[in-house]
C-alpha positions in Angstrom: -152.7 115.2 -118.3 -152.9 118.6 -116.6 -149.9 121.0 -118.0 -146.8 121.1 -115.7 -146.0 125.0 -117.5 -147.3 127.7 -118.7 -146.4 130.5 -120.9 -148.0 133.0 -122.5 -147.4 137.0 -123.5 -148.0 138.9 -120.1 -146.6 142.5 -120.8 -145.9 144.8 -123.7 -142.2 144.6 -124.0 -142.9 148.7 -124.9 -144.1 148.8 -121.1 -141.1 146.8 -119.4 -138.6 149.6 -120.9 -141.0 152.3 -120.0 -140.5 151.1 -115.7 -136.6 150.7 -116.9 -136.2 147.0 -118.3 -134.0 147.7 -121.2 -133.1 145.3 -124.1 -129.3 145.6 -122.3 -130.8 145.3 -118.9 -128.1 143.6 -116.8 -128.6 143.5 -113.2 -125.5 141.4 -112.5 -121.8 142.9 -111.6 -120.5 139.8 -113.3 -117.0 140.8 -115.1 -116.5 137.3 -117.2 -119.7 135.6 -117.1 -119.5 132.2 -117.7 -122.1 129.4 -120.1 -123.9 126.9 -118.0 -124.1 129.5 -114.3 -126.7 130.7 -112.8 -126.8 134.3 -111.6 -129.2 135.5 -108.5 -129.6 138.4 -106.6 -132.4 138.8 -104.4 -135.3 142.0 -104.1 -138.1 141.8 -101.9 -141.2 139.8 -102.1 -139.8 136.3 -102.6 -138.7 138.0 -105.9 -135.1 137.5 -107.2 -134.0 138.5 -110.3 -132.2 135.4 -112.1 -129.9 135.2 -115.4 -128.2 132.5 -117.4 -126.3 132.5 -120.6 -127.9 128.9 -121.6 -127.9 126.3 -119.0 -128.1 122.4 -119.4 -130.7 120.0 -118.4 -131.0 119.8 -114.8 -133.6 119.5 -111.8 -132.9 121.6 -108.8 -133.4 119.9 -105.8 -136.3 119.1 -103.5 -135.1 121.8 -100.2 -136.3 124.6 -103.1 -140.3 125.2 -103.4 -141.3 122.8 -106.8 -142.9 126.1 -108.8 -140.9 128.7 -110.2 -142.7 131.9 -112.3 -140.2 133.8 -114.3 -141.2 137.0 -116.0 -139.2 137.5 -118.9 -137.0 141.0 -118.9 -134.5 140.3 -121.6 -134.0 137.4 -123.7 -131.4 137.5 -126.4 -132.1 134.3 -128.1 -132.8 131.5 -125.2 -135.8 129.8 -124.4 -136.7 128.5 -120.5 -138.6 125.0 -121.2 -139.2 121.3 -119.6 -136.8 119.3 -120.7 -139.3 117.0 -122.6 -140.7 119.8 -124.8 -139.6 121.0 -128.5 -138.3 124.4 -128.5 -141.1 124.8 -131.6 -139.0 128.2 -132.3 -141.6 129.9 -130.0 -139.7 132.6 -128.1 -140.1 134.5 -124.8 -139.9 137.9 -125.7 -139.8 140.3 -122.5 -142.8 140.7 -120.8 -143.2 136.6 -121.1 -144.7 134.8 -118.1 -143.9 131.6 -117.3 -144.1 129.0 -114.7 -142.1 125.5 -114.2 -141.7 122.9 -111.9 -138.0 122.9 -111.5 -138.2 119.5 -109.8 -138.7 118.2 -113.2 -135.8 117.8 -116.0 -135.9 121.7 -117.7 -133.3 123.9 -119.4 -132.6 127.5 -121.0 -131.6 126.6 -124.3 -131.1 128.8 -127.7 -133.6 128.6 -130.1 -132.6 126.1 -132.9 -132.0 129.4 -135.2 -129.6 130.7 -132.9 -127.4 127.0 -132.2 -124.5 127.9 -134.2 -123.7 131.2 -133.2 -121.8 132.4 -130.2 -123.9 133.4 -126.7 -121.1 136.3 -126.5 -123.2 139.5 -124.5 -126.8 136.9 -124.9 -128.6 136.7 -121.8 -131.9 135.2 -120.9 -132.7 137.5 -117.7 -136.1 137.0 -115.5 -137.8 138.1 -112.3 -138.3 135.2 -110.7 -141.2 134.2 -107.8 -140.8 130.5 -106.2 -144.3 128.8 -104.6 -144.6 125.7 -102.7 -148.2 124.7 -104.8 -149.3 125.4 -108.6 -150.5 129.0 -108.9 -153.0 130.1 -111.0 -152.1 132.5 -114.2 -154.0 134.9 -112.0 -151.9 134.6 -108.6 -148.9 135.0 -110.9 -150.3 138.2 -112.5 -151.7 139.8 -108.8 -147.7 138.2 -107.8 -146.4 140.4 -110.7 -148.8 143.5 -110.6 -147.7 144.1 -106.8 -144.3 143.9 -107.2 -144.1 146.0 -110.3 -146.3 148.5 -109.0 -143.6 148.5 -105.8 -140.4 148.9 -108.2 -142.1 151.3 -110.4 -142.4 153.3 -107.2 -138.7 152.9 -105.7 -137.7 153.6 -109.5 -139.9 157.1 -109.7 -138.3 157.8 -105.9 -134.7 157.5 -106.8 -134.7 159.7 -110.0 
């Protein structure tokens, strides 16, 4: 059975607050953000940045491209999975790649250790990449290289 997922450590978390990813990153103007929603706003690219303070099972639906890569850029206790597979307490510290097929049942859950405690300021917060067919891990990474090499440039020509 070929894997549906993967995820595995892509950048130092040391390097994603180096080009200005934060632990409090937040690139949202949400004023009471609510459990269960979805935020989006769009860059360039095909990339979006998307957040979530824990969302439920779902499948999105079939007028969106199957394959989503998210590259972690703050997670405060949450893990992105299919549906179908145990937590296993592995977290997605920033700088996580990962891809799913969204067509399929998945969630952004917190980790078993973190259940019983409130979300309160917890995000999980990615740059996300949709893609009609599987990609590689290296399309993903050339994907992510180029578009942080752009950002790290409009970042260096703002300040």
């Amino acid at each position: 059975m070929k894997a549906s997922h993967y995820q595995f450590l892509y950048l130092a978390p040391a390097y994603l607050e180096r080009i200005g990813y934060t632990k409090n990153f937040m690139p949202f103007n949400v004023k009471r953000p609510q459990e269960g929603r979805i935020y989006l706003e769009s860059l360039f690219d095909g990339f979006y940045y998307i957040g979530c303070k824990g969302i439920n099972r779902h499948k999105d639906g079939a007028l969106l491209p199957p394959y989503v890569s998210f590259l972690v850029l703050r997670n405060d206790g949450f893990i992105a999975k299919p549906y179908h597979r145990p937590a296993n307490n592995r977290t997605q510290p920033p700088g996580s790649l990962l891809l799913l097929n969204i067509h399929n049942y998945h969630h952004v859950m917190k980790l078993p250790q973190q259940s019983k405690t409130s979300t309160g300021d917890a995000w999980w917060i990615s740059l996300g990449k949709d893609y009609d067919t599987k990609p590689s891990r290296e399309k993903m990474i050339a994907d992510f290289d180029n578009v942080l090499d752009k950002m790290s440039f409009l970042t260096a020509d703002a300040g």
